[in-house]
N, C-alpha and C positions, 0 to 999 in steps of 0.2 A: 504494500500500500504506500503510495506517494502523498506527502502533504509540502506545500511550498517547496517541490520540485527533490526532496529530502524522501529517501527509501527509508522502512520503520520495519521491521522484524516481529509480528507477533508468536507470541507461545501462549494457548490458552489451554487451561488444564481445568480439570471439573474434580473439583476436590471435597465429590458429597453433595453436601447443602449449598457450598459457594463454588465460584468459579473464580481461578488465578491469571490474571492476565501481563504476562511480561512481554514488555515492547524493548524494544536496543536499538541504536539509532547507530548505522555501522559505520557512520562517518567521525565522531567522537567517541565511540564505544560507551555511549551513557545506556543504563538501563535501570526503567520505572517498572514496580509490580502495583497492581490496582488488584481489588478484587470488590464481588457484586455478588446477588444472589444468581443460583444454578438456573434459575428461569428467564435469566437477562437475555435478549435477545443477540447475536453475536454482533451484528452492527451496530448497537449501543454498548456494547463492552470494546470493540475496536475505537470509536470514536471517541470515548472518555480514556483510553489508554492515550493515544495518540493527542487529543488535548492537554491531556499531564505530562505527557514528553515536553510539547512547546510551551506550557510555563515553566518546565524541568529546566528545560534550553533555553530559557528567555531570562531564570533568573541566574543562570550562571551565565552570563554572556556570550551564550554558543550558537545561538541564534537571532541573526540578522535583524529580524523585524519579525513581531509575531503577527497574523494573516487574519487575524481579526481584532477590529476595534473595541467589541465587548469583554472581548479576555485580556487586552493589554489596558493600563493608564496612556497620557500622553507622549511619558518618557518611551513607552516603549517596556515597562515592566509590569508583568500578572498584578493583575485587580487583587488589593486584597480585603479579606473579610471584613468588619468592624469588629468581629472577638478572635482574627488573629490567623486565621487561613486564607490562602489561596484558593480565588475565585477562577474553577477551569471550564 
């Protein structure tokens, strides 16, 4: 799967009740685990993997410009919470 031209690695494993989803980003070797219930749909389990990579990659500076205006501020860094999380 491609986002902002950037190849993303999934591994989704059904662990029971939930499901693991590990993306790697083979261009800096970063890797995000996410996990959801066993009934998530698999395109909503990619789509929230792969949006935690680009606030992954956005707050370490590994990514250019994150691809949407509601996931970044205007610097260009992930929206965050008012009690303290990242909005992905």
């Amino acid at each position: 799967m491609r986002d902002d031209g950037r190849e993303l690695l999934f591994e989704i494993m059904d662990l029971g009740g939930w499901m693991r989803v590990c993306v790697v980003d083979p261009v800096t070797a970063e890797e995000v685990v996410v996990t959801a219930p066993s009934g998530t749909a698999r395109a909503d389990l990619e789509r929230l993997a792969r949006r935690r990579m680009i606030a992954h990659l956005a707050a370490r500076g590994l990514l250019a410009s994150a691809n949407t205006e509601t996931d970044t501020d205007a610097g260009g860094a992930p929206r965050r919470d008012p009690r303290g999380g990242i909005i992905v």
